[in-house]
N, C-alpha and C positions, 0 to 999 in steps of 0.2 A: 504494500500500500504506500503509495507516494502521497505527502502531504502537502495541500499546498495553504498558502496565506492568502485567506481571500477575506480580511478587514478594511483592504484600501479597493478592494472593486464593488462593483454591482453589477446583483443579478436582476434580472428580467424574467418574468412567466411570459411569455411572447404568442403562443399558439392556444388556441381552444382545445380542454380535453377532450379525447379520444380512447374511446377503449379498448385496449390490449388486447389483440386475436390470440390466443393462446392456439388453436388449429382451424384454420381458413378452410378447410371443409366443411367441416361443422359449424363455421360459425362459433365457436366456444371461445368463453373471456375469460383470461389470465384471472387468478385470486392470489390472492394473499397468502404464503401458507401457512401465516400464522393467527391470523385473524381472519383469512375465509373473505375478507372485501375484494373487490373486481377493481383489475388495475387499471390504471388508467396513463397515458403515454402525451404528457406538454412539452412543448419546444423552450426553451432556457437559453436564451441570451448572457454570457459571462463578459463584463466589460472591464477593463484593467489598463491605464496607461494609454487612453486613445483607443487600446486594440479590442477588438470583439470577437467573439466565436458563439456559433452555432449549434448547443447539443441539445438533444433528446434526452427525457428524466421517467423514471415508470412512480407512480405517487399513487396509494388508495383512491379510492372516489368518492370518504366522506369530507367536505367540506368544500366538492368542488359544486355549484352550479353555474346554470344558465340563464341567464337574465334580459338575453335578446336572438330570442329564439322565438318561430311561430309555428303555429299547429300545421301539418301538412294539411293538404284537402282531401274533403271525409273520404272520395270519391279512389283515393292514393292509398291511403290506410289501410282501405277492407281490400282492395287489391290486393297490394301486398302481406296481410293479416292471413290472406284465404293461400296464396301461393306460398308461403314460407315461414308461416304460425311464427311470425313474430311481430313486435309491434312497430310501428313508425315512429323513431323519435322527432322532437322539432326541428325545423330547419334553420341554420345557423345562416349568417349572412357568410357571403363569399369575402375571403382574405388573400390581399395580394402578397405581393412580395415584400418580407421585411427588410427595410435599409436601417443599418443603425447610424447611429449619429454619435460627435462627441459629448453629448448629453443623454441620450437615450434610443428609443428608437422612433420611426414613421412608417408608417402603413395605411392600405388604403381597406375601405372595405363595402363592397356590393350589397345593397341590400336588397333582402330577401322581398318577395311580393306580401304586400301588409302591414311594413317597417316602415319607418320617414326618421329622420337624425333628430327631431326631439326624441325617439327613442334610445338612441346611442348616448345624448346629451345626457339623459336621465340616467344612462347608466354608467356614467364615469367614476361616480364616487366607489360601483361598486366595483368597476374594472382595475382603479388604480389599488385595490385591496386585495385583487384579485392577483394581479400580475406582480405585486411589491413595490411599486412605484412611488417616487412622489405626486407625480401630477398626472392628469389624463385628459388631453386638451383635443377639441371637437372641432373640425371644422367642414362647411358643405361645400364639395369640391363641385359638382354639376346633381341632375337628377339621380338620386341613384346610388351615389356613390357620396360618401364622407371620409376624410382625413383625419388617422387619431397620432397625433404626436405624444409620446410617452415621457416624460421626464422623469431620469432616475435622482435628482436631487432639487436642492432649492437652489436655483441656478444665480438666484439674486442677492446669496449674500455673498460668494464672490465673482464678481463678474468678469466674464472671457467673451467679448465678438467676436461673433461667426467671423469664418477666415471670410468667406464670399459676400460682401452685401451688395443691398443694389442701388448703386454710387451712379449718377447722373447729374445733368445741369439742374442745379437746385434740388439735387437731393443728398442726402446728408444722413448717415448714418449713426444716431446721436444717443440711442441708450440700447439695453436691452430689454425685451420683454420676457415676464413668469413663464412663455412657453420656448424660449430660447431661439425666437426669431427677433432679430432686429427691428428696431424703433427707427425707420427712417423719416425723417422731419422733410416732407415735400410740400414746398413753398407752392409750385403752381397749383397743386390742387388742394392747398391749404393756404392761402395766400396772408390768411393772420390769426397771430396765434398770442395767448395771454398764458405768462406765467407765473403761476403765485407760490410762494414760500419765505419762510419767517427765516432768519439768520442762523447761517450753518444749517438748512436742510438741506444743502446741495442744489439751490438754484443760479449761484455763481457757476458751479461746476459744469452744469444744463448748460450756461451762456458761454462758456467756454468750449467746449467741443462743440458748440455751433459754429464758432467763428473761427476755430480751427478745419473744420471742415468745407466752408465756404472759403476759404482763404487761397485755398487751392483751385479755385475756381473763375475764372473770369467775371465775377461780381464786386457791383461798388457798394462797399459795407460803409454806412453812415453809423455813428453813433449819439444819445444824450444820454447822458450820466451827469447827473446833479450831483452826485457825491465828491464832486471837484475835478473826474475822470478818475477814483483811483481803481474801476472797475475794468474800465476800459483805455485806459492811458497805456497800460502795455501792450495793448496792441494797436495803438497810433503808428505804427511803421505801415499795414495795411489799411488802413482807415484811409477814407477819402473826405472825411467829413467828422468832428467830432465837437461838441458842445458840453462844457463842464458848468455849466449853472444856470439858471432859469432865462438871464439876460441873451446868453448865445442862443438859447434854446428859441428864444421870440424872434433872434433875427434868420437861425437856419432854418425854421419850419416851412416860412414864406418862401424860399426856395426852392425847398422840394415841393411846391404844391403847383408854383412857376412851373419847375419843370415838368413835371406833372401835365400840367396844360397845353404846354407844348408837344408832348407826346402824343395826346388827342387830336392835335392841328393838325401833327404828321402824320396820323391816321386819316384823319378825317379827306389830308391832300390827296393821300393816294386813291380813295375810293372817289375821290373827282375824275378820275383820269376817264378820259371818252372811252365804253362800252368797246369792243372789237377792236382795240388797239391793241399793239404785243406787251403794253406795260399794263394791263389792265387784272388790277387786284382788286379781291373783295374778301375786306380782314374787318375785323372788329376789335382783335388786339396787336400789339408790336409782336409776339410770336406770329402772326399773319405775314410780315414784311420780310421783304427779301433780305438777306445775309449780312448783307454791304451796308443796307439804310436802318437795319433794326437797331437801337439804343440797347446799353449794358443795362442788365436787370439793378434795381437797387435794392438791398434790402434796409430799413433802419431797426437798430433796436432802441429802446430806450427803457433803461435801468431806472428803477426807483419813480416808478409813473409818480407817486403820490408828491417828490419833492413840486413838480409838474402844479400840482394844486393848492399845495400850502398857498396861502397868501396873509399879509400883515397889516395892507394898507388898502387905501382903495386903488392906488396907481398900480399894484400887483394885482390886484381882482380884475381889471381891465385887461390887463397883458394875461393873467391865466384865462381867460374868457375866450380870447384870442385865439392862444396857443391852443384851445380846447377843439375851437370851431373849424382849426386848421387839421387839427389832427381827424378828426371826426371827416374832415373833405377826403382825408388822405385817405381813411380805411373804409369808403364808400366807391372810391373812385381808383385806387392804386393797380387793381389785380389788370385790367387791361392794358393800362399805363408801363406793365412789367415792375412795378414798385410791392415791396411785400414789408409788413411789421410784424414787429417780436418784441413785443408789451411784458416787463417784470415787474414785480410790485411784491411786499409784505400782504397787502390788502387791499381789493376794488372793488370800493362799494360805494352807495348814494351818500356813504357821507362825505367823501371828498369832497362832492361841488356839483354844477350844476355842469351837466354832459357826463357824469362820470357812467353814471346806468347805458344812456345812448349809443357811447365807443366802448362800452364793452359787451354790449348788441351782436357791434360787429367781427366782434374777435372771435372767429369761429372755432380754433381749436384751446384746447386746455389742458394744460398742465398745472398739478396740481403738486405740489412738495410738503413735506410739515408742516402745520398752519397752529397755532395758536388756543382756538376755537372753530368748533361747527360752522360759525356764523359766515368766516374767512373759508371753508371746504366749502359750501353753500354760493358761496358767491363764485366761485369759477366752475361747479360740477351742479348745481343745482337746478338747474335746467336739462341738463342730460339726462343722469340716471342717479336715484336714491339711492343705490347701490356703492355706485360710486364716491357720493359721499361720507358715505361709512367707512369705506374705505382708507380714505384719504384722513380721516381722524385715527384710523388704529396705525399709522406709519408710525413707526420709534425711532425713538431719538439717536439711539446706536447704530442706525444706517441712512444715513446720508446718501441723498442722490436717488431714493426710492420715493415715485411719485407714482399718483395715480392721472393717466392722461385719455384725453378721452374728447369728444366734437359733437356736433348737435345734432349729428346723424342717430347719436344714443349709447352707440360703444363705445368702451371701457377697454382698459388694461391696465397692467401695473405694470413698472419700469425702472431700470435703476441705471443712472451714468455712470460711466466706466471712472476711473479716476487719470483728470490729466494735470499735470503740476503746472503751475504760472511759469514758469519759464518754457517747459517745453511749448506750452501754447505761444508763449510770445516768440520763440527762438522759429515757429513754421512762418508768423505773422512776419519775420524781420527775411526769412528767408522767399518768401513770396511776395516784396512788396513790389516788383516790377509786374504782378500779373494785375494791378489797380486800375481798370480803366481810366480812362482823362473824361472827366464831366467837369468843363471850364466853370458852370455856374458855382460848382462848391470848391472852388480852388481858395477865396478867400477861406473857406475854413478847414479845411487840409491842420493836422494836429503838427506842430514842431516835433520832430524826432533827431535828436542827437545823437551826433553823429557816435559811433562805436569806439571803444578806443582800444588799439591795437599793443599789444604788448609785445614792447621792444627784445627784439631778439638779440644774443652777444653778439660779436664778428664770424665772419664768416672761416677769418683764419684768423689764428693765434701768432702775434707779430713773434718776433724770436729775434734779439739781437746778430750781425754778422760778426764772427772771430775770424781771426789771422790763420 
């Protein structure tokens, strides 16, 4: 008997029982010989180090059932009952082929006539108890057919991205999700997105591998940060635009709303163009427009919405008014324009001010981090789903970067950002800054970046007196 150490793997039940022909003539099932129960033969995924292997295990058959399984038809039973005096059992759904994963495994499976995936849905709690799992995630591939991804652990308290994601223009692979697919943050089909979290839940962390991952990309990253810049000052190497206090904040807004409008002109020029001419386009947004004439997408974020709203006088109630009404143009009107926001804030709610409920209307997806109170979960998830907000109140303090996110389509997930340090983020930002497009309008506010300073190296040769 060879022993092996199997406290650092995981096992898998992978296959549906089956019972043990003990003689394929007869029909006769293998027993026990100690206890007389009828065996039964499941498939066993062994996973260790990345690597996995495939065996067969023979197991009693008390404790195993079926829980999605349907009665044959009456018309199949006495058939078979009258030809072979034995009974019909139920019909199991058809299973494809297992692929494992660095997490667990995936399969697909056919369902049987009578079955729909709210029945598989319903039976995950008992599948993942069935096969030893942690988790047992459902999803509806076409008619017919549903995808059960297997997780053998809690893949969110230390996080590993997938090698493969799906990395495109404006998309961004930015956390992980509970079923160990990637959380990719797609601007064009999510063009604005609000994210809330109280200090140290890890929604610095969220705005960081955002901007590391756009940074590699031919997009102009504007930023506001009322916190003086210290959020986003180290990455002013790639910035094409950044505002450190309420005043910058009143004069770059007008800009991008300028621009903004201009974009529409250039829209609106080309759908001028006479009908059956060779330059004749009909777009509605700048991804419509030819290669050569389309503008660089923008995205803005802006840190600490609520500095945005404080005010102390009446000359600041004016100018936040302003800045309120500009902002509110920008995320009614941005997504054609190719312009997208990324709203962070402790908390968004009516009592900021007046527009605060309005522009956050239109902040269609949401991330949700540690919050404080219900009240703070409610205000970015409570529109969605109730569910969600529960959620997003049982997040603990000990893990950082686990957020519950979720859009007003109604789904849910939970997510946790990988961890990236302030320098590596800023060292991709200094190492990308030639890929910044030139938009001449925000060149007055372009952030100062000082220059690096190089550390002198000795001679290249060591002088050596001449002797006689």
């Amino acid at each position: 008997m060879i022993r092996i150490d199997a406290s650092a793997a995981t096992i898998l039940l992978t296959e549906a029982p089956t019972p043990k022909v003990r003689d394929r003539q007869t029909g006769e099932i293998a027993k026990d010989a100690v206890s007389g129960e009828a065996l039964m033969t499941v498939g066993v995924v062994y996973i260790d180090e990345g690597e996995s292997s495939l065996i067969q295990v023979t197991v009693p058959e008390s404790g195993v059932t079926d829980g999605l399984t349907v009665e044959p038809p009456r018309w199949r039973a006495l058939a078979v009952k009258a030809a072979t005096r034995r009974e019909v059992r139920p019909v199991p759904p058809r299973r494809s082929t297992i692929r494992p994963t660095s997490t667990g495994l995936r399969l697909r499976l056919r369902l049987a006539p009578g079955q729909e995936p709210a029945d598989v849905a319903a039976s995950a709690e008992r599948l993942r108890h069935a096969w030893g799992v942690h988790a047992v995630y459902v999803r509806d591939v076409k008619p017919g057919v549903v995808e059960l991804r297997l997780v053998g652990f809690d893949v969110l308290r230390k996080v590993r991205m997938p090698r493969r994601a799906d990395v495109g223009p404006l998309r961004v692979p930015v956390a992980l999700r509970e079923d160990a697919t990637a959380f990719v943050r797609d601007y064009r089909a999510v063009p604005r997105e609000l994210v809330l979290g109280v200090t140290l839940s890890g929604k610095s962390m969220f705005l960081r591998n955002l901007l590391a991952g756009l940074a590699a990309q031919p997009v102009v990253l504007v930023g506001i940060d009322c916190k003086r810049g210290v959020e986003l000052a180290p990455f002013a190497p790639r910035l094409s635009a950044l505002a450190t206090d309420p005043e910058q904040a009143a004069e770059l807004l007008p800009v991008l709303v300028k621009e903004m409008e201009d974009r529409y002109d250039l829209i609106k020029a080309r759908q001028g163009i006479a009908p059956g001419t060779p330059d004749e386009l009909i777009t509605s947004d700048v991804w419509g427009l030819p290669e050569d004439e389309r503008p660089a997408p923008i995205v803005l974020f802006v840190d600490e919405m609520a500095e945005l709203f404080l005010v102390a006088t009446r000359k600041e109630e004016e100018r936040r008014d302003e800045m309120v009404t500009q902002l509110i143009r920008l995320a009614q009107l941005d997504r054609a324009a190719g312009i997208y926001l990324e709203v962070c804030g402790q908390r968004f709610g009516a009592e900021l001010g007046k527009g605060a409920t309005m522009l956050r209307a239109q902040l269609t997806g949401r991330v949700c981090h540690r919050v404080n109170d219900e009240a703070s979960a409610k205000m970015a998830l409570g529109d969605i789903a109730p569910e969600a907000v529960l959620a997003a109140c049982a997040i603990a303090a000990e893990l950082p970067g686990l957020a519950v996110v979720g859009d007003t389509s109604g789904g849910w997930s939970r997510i946790r950002t990988p961890h990236l340090s302030l320098a590596d983020a800023a060292a991709t930002c200094r190492e990308t800054a030639h890929l910044a497009p030139d938009v001449p309008a925000l060149a007055p506010f372009r952030p100062h970046v000082p220059p690096v300073p190089v550390k002198e190296s000795g001679p290249l040769a060591t002088p050596r007196p001449i002797t006689e």
